[in-house]
C-alpha positions in Angstrom: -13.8 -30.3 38.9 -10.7 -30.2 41.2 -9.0 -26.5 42.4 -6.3 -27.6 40.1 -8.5 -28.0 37.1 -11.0 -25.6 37.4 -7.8 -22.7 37.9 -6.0 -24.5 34.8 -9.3 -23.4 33.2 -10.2 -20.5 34.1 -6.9 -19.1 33.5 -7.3 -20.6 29.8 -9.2 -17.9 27.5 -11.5 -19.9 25.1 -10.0 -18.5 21.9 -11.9 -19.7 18.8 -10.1 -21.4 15.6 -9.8 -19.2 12.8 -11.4 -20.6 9.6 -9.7 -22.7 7.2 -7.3 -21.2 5.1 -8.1 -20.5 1.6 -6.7 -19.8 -1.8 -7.0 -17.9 -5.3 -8.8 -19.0 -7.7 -7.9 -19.3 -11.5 -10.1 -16.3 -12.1 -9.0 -12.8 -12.8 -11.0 -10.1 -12.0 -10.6 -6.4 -13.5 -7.3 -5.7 -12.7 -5.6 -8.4 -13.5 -5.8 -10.0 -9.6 -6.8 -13.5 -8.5 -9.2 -13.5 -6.3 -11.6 -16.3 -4.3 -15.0 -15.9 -2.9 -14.6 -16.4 1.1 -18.1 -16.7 2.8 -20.1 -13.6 4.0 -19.7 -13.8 7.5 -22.8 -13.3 9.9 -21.8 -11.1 12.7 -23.6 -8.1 12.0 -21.2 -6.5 9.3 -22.1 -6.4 5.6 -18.9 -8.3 4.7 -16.8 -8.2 1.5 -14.5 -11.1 0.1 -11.8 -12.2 2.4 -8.2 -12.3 0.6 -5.0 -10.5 2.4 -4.0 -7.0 0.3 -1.4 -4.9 2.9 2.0 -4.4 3.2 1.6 -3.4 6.8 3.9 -5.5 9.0 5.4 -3.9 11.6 4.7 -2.9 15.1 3.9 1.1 14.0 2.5 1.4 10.2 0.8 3.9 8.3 -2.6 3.7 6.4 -5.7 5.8 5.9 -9.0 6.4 4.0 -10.4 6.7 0.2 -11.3 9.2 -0.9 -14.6 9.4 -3.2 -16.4 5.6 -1.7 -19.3 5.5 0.1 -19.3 3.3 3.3 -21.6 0.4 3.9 -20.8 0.2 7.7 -23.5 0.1 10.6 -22.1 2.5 12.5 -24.7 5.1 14.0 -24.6 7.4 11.3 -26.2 10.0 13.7 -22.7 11.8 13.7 -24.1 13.1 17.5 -21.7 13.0 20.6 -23.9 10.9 22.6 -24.0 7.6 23.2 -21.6 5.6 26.1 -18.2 6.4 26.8 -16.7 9.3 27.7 -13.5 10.1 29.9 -11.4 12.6 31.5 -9.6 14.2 27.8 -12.1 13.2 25.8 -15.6 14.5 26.0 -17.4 17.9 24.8 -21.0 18.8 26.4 -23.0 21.2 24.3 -21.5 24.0 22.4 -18.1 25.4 23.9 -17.9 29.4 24.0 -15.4 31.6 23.1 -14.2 32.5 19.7 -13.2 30.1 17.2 -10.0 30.3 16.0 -8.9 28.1 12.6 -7.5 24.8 13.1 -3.9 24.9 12.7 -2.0 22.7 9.5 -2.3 18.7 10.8 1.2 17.3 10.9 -0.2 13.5 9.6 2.3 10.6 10.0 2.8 7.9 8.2 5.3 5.3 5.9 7.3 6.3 3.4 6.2 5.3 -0.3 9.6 2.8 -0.4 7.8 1.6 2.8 4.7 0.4 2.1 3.6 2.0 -0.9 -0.2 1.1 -0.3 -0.3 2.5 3.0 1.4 5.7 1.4 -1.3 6.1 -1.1 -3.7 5.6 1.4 -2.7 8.0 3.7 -2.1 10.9 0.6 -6.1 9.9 -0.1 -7.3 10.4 3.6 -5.6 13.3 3.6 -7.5 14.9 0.7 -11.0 13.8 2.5 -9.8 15.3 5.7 -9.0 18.6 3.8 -12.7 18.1 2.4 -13.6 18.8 5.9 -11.7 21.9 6.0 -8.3 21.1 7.6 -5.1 21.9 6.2 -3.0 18.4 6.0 0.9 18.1 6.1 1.6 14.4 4.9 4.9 13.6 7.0 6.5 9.8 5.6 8.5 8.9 7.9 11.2 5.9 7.0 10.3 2.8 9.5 12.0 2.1 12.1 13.2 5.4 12.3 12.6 8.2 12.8 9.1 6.9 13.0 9.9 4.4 15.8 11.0 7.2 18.2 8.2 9.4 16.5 5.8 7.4 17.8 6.9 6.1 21.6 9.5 8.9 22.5 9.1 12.8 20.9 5.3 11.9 19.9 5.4 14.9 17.4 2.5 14.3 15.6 -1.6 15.5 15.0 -2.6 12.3 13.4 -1.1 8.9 12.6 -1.8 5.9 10.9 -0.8 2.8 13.0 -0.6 -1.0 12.2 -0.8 -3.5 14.9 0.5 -6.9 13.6 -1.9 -9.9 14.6 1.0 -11.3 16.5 0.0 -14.8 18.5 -0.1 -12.9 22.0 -2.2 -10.2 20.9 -5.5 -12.5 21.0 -5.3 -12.1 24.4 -7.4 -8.8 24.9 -5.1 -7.3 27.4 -2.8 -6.2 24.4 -5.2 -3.9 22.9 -7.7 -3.0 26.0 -4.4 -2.3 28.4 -1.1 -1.9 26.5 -2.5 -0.1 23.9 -5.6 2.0 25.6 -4.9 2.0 28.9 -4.2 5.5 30.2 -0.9 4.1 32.1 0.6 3.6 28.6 0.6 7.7 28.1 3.8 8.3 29.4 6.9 7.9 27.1 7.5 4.8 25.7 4.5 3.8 26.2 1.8 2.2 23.7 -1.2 4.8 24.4 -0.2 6.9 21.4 -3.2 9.1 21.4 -2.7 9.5 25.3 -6.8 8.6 25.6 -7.5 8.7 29.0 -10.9 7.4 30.4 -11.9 6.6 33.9 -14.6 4.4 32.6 -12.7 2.9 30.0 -9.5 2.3 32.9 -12.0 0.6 35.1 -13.3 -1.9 32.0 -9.6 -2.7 31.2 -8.3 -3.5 34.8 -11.8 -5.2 35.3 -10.8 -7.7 32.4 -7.4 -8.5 33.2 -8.1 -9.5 36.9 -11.2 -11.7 35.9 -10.6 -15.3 35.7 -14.2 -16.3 35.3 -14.5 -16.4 31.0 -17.9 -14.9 30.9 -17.4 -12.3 33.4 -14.2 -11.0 31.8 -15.7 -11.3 28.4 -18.6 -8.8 29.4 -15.9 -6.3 30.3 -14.1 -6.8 27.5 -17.3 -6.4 24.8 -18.2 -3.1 27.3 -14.4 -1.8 26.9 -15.1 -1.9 22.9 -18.3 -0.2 23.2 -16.7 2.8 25.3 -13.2 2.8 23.1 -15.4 3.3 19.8 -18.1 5.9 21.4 -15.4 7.7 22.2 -12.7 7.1 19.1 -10.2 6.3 21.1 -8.7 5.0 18.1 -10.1 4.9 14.5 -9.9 1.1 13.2 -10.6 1.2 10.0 -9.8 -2.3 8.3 -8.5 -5.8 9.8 -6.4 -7.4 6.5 -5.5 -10.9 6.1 -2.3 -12.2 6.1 -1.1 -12.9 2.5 1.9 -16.0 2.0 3.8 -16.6 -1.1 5.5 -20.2 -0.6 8.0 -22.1 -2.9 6.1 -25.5 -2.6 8.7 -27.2 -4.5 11.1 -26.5 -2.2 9.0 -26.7 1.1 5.9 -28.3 2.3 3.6 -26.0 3.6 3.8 -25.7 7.7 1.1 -28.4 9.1 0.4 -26.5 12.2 0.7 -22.6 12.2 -0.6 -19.9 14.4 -3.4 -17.6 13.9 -2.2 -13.9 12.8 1.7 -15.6 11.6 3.7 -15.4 9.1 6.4 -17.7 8.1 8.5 -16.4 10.7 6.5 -17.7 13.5 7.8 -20.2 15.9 5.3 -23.1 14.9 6.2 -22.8 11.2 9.8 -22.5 11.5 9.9 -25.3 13.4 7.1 -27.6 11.8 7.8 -26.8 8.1 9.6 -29.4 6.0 11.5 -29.5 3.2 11.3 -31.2 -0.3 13.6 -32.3 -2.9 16.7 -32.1 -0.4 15.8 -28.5 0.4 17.3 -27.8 4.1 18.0 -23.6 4.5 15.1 -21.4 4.3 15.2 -17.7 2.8 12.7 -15.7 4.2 12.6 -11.8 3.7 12.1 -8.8 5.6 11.7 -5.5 4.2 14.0 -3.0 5.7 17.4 -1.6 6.2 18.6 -2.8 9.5 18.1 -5.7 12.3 18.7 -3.1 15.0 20.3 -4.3 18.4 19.9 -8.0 18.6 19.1 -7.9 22.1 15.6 -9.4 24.0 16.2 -6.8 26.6 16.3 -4.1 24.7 14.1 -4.7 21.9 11.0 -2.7 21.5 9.3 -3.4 18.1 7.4 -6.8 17.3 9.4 -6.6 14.0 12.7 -7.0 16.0 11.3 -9.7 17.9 10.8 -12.3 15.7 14.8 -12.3 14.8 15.1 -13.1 18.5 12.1 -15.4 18.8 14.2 -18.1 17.0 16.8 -18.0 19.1 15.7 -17.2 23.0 13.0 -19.3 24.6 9.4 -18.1 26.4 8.2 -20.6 28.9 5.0 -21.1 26.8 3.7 -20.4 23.5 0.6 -19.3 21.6 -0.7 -22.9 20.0 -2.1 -23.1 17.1 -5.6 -23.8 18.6 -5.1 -19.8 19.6 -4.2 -20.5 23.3 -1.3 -20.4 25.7 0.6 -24.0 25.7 3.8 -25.5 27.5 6.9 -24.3 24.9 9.9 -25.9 27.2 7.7 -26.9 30.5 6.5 -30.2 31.3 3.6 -28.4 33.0 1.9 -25.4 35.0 -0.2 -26.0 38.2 -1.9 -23.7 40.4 -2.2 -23.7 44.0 -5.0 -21.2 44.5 -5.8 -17.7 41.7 -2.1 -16.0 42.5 0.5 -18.8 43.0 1.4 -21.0 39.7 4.1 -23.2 39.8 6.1 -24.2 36.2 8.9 -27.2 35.6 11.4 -27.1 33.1 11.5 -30.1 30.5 14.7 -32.2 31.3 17.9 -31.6 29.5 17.6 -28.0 28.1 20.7 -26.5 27.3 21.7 -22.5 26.4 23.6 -22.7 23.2 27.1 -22.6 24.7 26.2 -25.9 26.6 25.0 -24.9 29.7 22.0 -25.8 31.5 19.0 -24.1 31.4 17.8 -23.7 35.3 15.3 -22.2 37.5 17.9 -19.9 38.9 18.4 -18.6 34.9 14.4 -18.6 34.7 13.7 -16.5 38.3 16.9 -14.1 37.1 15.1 -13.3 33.7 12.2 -12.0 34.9 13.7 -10.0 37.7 16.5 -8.5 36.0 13.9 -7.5 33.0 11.9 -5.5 35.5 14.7 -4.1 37.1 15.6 -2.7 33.8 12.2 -2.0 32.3 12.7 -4.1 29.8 10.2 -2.2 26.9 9.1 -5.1 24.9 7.8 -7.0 28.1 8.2 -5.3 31.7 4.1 -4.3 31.2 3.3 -8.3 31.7 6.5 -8.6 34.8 4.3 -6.0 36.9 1.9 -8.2 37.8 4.5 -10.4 39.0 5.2 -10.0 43.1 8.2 -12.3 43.0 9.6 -15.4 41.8 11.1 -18.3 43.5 13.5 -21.2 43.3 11.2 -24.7 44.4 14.5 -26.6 43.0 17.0 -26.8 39.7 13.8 -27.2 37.3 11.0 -25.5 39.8 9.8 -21.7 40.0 6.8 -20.8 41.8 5.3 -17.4 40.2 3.4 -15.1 43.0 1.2 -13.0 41.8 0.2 -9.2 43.0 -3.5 -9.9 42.3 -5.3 -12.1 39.7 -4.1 -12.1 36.2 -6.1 -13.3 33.5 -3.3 -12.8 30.5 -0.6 -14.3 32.6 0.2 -17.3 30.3 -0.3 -15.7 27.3 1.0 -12.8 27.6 3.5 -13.0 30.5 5.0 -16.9 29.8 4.4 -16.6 26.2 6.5 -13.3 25.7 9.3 -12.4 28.1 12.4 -14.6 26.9 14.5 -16.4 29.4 18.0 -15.4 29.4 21.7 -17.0 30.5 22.4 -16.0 33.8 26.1 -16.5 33.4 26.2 -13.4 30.3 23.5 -11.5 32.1 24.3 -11.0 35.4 27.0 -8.6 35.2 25.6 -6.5 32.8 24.8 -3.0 34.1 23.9 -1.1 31.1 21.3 -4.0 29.2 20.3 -1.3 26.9 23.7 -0.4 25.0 24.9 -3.7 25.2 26.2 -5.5 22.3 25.2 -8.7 22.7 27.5 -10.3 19.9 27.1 -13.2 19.5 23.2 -14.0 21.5 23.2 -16.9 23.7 19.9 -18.3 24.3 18.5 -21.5 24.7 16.1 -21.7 21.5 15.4 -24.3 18.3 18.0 -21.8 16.5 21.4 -20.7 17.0 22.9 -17.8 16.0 25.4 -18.2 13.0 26.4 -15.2 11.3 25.4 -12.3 10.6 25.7 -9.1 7.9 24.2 -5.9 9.2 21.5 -4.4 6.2 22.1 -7.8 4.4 21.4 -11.0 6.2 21.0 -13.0 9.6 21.5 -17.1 9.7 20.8 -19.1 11.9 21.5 -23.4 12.0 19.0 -25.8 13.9 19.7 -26.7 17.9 18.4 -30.1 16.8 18.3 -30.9 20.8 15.5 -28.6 21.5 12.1 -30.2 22.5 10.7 -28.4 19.6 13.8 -28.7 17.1 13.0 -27.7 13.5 13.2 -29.8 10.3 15.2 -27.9 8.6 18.9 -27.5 9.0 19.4 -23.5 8.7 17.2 -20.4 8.5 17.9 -17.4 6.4 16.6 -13.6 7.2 17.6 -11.0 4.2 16.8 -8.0 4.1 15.6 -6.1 1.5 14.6 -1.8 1.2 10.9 -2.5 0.2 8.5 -5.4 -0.7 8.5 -4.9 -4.3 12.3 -6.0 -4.4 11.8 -9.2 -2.0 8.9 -10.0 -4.4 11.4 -10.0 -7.2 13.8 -12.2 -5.2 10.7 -15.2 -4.5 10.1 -14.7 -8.0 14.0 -15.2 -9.3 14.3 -18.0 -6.6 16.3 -16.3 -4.5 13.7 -16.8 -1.3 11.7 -19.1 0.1 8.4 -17.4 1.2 7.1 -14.1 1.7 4.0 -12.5 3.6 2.3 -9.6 3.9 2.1 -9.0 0.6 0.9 -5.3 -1.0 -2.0 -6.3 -3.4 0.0 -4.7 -6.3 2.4 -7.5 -5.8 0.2 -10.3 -5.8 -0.6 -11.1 -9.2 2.7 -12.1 -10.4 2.9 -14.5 -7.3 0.3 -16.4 -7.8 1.6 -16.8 -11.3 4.7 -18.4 -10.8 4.7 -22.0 -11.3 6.9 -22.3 -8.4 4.9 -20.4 -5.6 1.6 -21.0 -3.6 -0.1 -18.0 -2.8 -2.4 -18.4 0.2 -4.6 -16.2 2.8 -5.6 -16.4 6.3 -7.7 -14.3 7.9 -6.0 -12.3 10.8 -6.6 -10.0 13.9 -4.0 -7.4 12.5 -5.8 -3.8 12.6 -4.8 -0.7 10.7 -6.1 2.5 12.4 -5.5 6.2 12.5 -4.7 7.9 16.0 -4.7 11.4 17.0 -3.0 12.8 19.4 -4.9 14.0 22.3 -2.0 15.4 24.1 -2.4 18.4 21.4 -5.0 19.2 22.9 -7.9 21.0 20.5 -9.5 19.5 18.5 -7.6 16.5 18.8 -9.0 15.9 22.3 -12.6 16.4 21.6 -14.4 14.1 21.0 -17.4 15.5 18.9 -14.2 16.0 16.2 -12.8 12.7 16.5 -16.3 11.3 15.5 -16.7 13.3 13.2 -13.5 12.5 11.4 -14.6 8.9 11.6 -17.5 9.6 9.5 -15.0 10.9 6.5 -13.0 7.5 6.8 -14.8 4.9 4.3 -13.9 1.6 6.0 -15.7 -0.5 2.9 -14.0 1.8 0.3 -10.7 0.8 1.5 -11.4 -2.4 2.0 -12.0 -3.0 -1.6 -10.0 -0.6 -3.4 -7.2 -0.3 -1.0 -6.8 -4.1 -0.2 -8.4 -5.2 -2.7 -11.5 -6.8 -0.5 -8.6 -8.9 1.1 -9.9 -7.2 4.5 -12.6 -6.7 7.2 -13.6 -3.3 7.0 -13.0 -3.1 10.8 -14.4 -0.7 13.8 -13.7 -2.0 16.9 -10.5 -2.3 18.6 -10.9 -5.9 19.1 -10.7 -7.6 15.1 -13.8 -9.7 14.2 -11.5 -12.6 13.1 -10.7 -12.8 17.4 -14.2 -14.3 17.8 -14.7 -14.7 21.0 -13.3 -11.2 22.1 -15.1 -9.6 19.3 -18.0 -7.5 20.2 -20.2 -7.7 16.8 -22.4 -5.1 17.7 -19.4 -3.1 17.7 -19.3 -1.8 13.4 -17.5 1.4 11.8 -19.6 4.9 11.8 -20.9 5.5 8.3 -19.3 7.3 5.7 -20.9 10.3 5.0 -19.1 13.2 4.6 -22.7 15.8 5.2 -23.0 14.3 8.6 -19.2 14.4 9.7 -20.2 18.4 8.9 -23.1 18.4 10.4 -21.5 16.8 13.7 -19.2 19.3 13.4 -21.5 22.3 13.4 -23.1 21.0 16.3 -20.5 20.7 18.5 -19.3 24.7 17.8 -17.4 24.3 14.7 -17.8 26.9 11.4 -15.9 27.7 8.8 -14.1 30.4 7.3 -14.3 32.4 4.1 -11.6 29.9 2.9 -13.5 27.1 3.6 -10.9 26.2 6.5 -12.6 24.8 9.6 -12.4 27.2 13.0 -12.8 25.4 16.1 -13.8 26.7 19.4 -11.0 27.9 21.9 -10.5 25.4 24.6 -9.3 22.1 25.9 -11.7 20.0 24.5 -12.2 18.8 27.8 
């Protein structure tokens, strides 16, 4: 194999293809749902049925654990602190001295019932097993995206939370979840560590991966990273749901190619899916009240995101195969591990007719790191600087070797029009009316709270079959399942299970699952200090989750029951040895007790004074 080859390679993760797709059945079970009989899968978890039941969509969600279900996990059950892991906030040894004082009321986070009314009921019914433990629980909705956007990233005024990470295309690359989301650098405001975990070992594992070009090598750091992230519950992942999509198949042909982990809004369906019976503009939903600043420096949610993902460009894109591929370049070489050189495809145009050059290309990138762009300025850093070879040539130096850099750093930071850019000094606040990018959409018109349109640029590489796309919003998923159902849309995804069964129903709509590497999980915040940053407590909090329980009765067995950071359905990132601890309610006591805890005459838990570190 050639330098160039053997680079091209080993810069290329080997991502496996999810499994087919698959489909309800005409069988009803119990309560009145369609369900199908996936497989049992084999990789060391004792699996239930695989058919999508969330609501969960966003970049922050809310969700938690059943009360009342015993587990089935193959988690240690020992409820001990032992095992690996173990970092700087994180770790108890023995019993702490000093008197225990009682655990004050747990200010828990999460969406509002008009939100996601599944991951509301499932956070009321984790509250009542944590209180089974002893603690006294303040549920706190929060309306999405705010206040619990700036919740989350900015004031971070919270105990515990219950997070959804969408399976977005990018985030198969491991570096989301092992760096973005773990990685102690991502404390600080604004950042994506939302339970401020901060490990040494853990740090070491994560930078380890992202510099490795050699598959197998990086691959043993990321199955170690795993291993550390659950000892320590960095996070609690309790489920992995498919994606669930309601289609009007007699308006529109199911997509041909799509994307592991997308909706209908991804950039391979928009622009593959065709239409039937002279069916050109397709509806699609969203389900909340505004589309916030249309701007790709600004924007910080994934939600946001995909209204700009139609209309501004990456270099490359997430295939459907699950790997980074050539979006509008002809290619990618690499001289040696740190220099990669890309060339635009001929004859691309921004959507007020000017050309799309390397000068617009080398300007993106810098000016979104000059203003720390939040969406995307984590995957500039690793950029030294860019250069102009000629009018359709950059050269990309790296600072070191970067394993994600196609994936995550091609495939996600959008290239912008020099010409509207460049003498903008405040990129934040500005209003960006109308956006000018270079996409397979153009921006048409737009309602705030109501909708967004946008028409076909039918001289894009990858232009769409369809002639114009429709985004409306609507306050909750129950009301755009209505709207499928009357006609009004197209297609819908991430469908609650409660809102299923009249979907498959309709003679008009195909309801379909694929299995995704979305995770739910519940964070607390370490930055609290105790007993949020020990981690005999986390543990033992893990025990009172019952990741099968949920599974079934929350998502109706539409789910993997989950445990480690990295979603089984990401198969080659996966660590299967990696499960969920047991539920058991006893040991979670028990594991308690033994790292200092008692309990009052009230029966509220009194933890011992300290740090937790």
């Amino acid at each position: 194999m050639d330098l160039q080859n053997e680079i091209l390679s080993r810069y290329e993760p080997y991502y496996s293809v999810f499994g087919k797709e698959f489909y309800l059945s005409n069988t009803s079970n119990s309560q009145g749902m369609v369900r199908d009989i996936k497989p049992k899968r084999t990789d060391g978890f004792d699996r239930r049925t695989f058919l999508r039941a969330s609501g969960a969509t966003t970049v922050t969600g809310a969700f938690a654990a059943l009360a009342g279900c015993s587990g089935n996990g193959n988690g240690d059950g020992d409820g001990g602190d032992g095992g690996g892991g173990g970092g700087t906030t994180t770790t108890t040894s023995g019993t702490p001295s000093g008197d225990l004082v009682r655990v004050p009321e747990v200010n828990f986070v999460t969406w509002t019932q008009s939100g996601s009314p599944d991951v509301f009921e499932a956070s009321r019914i984790i509250a009542n097993n944590l209180e089974d433990l002893g603690l006294s629980i303040s549920l706190n909705p929060q309306q999405f995206p705010q206040p619990i956007i700036s919740t989350l990233f900015e004031s971070r005024e919270f105990d515990i939370s219950a997070i959804s990470y969408v399976g977005t295309a990018v985030r198969l690359d491991p570096s989301f979840y092992l760096n973005t989301v773990l990685h102690s650098d991502g404390i600080k405001s604004g950042g994506w560590n939302f339970s401020a975990y901060d490990s040494d070992e853990f740090d070491q594992l994560s930078d380890t991966q992202q510099s490795s070009l050699e598959q197998e090598a990086r691959r043993e750091a990321v199955y170690e990273a795993q291993k550390v992230a659950y000892e320590d519950q960095a996070v609690t992942v309790y489920n992995s749901p498919d994606t669930s999509i309601g289609l009007n198949t007699q308006r529109f042909t199911r997509p041909s190619e799509t994307v592991p982990g997308e909706g209908l809004l991804g950039m391979y369906s928009l622009t593959r899916i065709q239409g039937k019976n002279g069916a050109s503009t397709l509806t699609l939903p969203q389900a909340r009240n505004s589309f916030g600043a249309i701007n790709p420096v600004a924007v910080q949610e994934a939600e946001v995101n995909e209204f700009l993902r139609p209309m501004y460009d990456t270099l490359m894109r997430v295939a459907p195969d699950g790997r980074a591929a050539p979006w509008i370049i002809d290619d990618i070489t690499f001289a040696d591990d740190t220099t990669a050189t890309v060339t635009l495809t001929d004859g691309l145009t921004f959507h007020d007719g000017k050309p799309v050059t390397a000068e617009d290309v080398k300007f993106s990138f810098d000016y979104q790191r000059e203003y720390q762009a939040p969406y995307v300025s984590t995957y500039i850093e690793p950029i030294d600087t860019v250069e102009i070879v000629d009018d359709s040539t950059v050269q990309f130096n790296l600072v070191e070797p970067y394993a994600p850099f196609q994936m995550l750093t091609l495939g996600l930071v959008p290239i912008l029009p020099k010409h509207i850019w460049e003498d903008v000094e405040a990129p934040m606040e500005f209003a960006n009316n109308p956006p000018i990018g270079s996409g397979p959409f153009k921006f048409s018109r737009r309602r705030e709270g109501s909708f967004l349109e946008y028409t076909a640029n039918k001289d894009h590489p990858q232009a769409p079959n369809i002639d114009t796309l429709q985004i409306r919003l609507f306050g909750n998923m129950s009301s755009a399942q209505q709207a499928l159902l009357n006609g009004e849309l197209d297609g819908i995804w991430e469908l609650p299970t409660t809102l299923q069964g009249d979907v498959d129903n309709n003679q008009n709509v195909e309801l379909y699952f694929k299995p995704s590497h979305s995770i739910v999980t519940m964070v607390h915040n370490m930055r609290r200090g105790m007993p949020y940053s020990d981690r005999a407590f986390r543990r033992a909090v893990a025990h009172a989750v019952p990741n099968e329980g949920i599974s079934q009765q929350i998502y109706g067995g539409n789910s993997d029951p989950g445990g480690s950071i990295i979603s089984s359905a990401n198969e080659f990132w996966h660590n299967s040895d990696v499960g969920h601890f047991t539920f058991d309610k006893e040991q979670a006591r028990a594991t308690l007790r033994e790292a200092g805890y008692d309990w009052d005459g009230d029966g509220r838990l009194l933890m011992p004074a300290g740090d937790g570190g």
